[in-house]
Legacy VTK file of the C-alpha trace (Angstrom):
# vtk DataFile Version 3.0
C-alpha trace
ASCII
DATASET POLYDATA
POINTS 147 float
-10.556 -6.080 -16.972
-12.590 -3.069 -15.140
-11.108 -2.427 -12.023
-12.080 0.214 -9.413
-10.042 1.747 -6.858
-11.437 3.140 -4.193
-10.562 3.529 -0.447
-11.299 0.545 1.672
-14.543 0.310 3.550
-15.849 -1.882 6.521
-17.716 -3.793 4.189
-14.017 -4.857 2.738
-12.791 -6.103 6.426
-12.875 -9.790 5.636
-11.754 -10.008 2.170
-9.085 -7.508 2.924
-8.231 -9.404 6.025
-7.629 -12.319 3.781
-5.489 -10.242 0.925
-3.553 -8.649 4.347
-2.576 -12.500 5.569
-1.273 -13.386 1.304
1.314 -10.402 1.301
2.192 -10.646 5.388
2.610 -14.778 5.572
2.722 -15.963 2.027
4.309 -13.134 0.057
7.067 -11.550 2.470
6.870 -14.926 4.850
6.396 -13.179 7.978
4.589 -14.836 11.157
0.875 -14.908 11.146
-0.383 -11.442 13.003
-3.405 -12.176 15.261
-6.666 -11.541 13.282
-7.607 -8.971 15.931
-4.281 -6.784 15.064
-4.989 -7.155 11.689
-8.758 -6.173 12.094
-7.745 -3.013 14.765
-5.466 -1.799 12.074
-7.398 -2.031 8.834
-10.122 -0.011 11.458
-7.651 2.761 11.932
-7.128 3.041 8.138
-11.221 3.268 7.824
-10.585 6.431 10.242
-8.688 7.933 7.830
-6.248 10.060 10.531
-3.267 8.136 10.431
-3.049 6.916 7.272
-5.449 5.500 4.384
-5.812 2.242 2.492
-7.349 1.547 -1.206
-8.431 -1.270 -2.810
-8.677 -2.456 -6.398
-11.984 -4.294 -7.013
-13.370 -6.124 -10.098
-16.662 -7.448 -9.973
-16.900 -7.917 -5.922
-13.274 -8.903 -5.798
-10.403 -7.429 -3.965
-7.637 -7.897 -5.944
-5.013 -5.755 -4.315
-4.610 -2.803 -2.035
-2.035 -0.170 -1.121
-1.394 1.328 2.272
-0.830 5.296 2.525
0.729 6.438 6.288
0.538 9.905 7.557
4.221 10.632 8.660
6.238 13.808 8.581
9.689 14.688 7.135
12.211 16.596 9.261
14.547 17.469 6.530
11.268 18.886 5.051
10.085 20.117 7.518
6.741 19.317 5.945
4.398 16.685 6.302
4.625 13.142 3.872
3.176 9.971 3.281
4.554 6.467 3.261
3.538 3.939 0.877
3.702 1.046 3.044
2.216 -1.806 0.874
1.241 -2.432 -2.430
0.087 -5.477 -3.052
-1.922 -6.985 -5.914
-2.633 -11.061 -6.211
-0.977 -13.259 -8.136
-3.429 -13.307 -11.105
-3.666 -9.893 -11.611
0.029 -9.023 -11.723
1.043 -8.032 -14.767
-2.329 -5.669 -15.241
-2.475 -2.436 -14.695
-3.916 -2.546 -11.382
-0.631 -1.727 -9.161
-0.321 1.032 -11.677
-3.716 2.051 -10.652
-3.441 1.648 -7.093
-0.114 3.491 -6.717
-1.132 6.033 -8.759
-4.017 6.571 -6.445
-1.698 6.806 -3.700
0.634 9.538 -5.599
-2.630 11.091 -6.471
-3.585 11.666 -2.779
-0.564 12.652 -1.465
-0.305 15.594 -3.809
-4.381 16.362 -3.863
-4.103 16.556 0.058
-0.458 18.520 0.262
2.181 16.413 1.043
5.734 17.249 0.475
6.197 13.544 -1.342
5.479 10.073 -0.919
8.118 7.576 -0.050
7.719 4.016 0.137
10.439 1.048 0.706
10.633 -2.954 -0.548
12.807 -5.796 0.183
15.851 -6.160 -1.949
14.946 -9.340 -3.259
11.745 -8.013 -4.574
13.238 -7.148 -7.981
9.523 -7.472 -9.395
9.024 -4.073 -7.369
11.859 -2.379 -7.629
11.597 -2.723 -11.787
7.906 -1.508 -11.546
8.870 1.275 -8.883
11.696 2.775 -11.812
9.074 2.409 -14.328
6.069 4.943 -12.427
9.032 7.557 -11.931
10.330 6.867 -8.576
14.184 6.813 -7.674
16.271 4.973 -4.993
16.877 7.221 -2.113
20.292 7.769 -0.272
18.771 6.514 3.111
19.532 2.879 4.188
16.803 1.804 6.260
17.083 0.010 9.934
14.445 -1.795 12.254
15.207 -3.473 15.756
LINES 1 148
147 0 1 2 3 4 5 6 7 8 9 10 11 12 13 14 15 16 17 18 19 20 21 22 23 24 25 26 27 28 29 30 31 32 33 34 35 36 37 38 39 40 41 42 43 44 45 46 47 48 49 50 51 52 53 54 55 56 57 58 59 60 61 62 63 64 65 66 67 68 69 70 71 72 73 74 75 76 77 78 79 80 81 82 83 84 85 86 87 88 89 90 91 92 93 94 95 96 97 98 99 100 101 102 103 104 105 106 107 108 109 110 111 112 113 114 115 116 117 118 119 120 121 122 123 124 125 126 127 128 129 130 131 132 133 134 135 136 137 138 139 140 141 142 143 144 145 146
């Protein structure tokens, strides 16, 4: 399968509005964000200033995409970025097109000087941790919190 990654676009908004609602509602079975939330951030991403998003596409067809945020590391004292999705539909799991779109994302970060990328799953998603270990990356000593 010939897949292209490239950074989203505003001719992607619907399609990747769709994807966006599969890993939010169905995948991590979170509450349905209003479409205009979803819309105002995938805009934000198009800006490219506070983060960046690409998308894996096959013949018309978004078939994943991965989240990059612009952050900063104290400890560092450098700037980073934070993988914040990676998500790829069910029928093309198991392709190399997470590979693909996470390696875009490593690409960037180093490309664009970034002291590292970081990214975090849910610790029932043994499906990505497994495929995490296998492009290189290692769990962290941080535990992380949200309120």
């Amino acid at each position: 399968m010939s897949v292209i990654i490239r950074t989203s676009d505003t001719k992607d908004l619907n399609q990747l509005t769709d994807l966006m609602y599969q890993y939010i509602v169905d995948f991590y079975e979170r509450p349905k964000p209003p479409i205009e939330k979803v819309h105002h951030l995938i805009e934000t991403l198009l800006e490219k200033k506070k983060g960046i998003q690409y998308v894996a596409e096959h013949e018309g067809e978004l078939l994943g995409f991965a989240t990059l945020y612009f952050s900063f590391s104290t400890t560092k004292a450098d700037k980073i970025t934070v993988m914040n999705d990676l998500f790829v539909i069910e029928k093309a799991r198991g392709t190399d097109v997470a590979q693909q779109l996470f390696t875009s994302c490593e690409k960037f970060t180093k490309e664009n000087g970034y002291a590292h990328m970081s990214w975090v799953t849910a610790p029932e998603n043994k499906r990505a941790q497994r495929f995490y270990e296998k492009m290189g990356g290692s769990l962290g000593n941080w535990l992380n919190y949200s309120i």
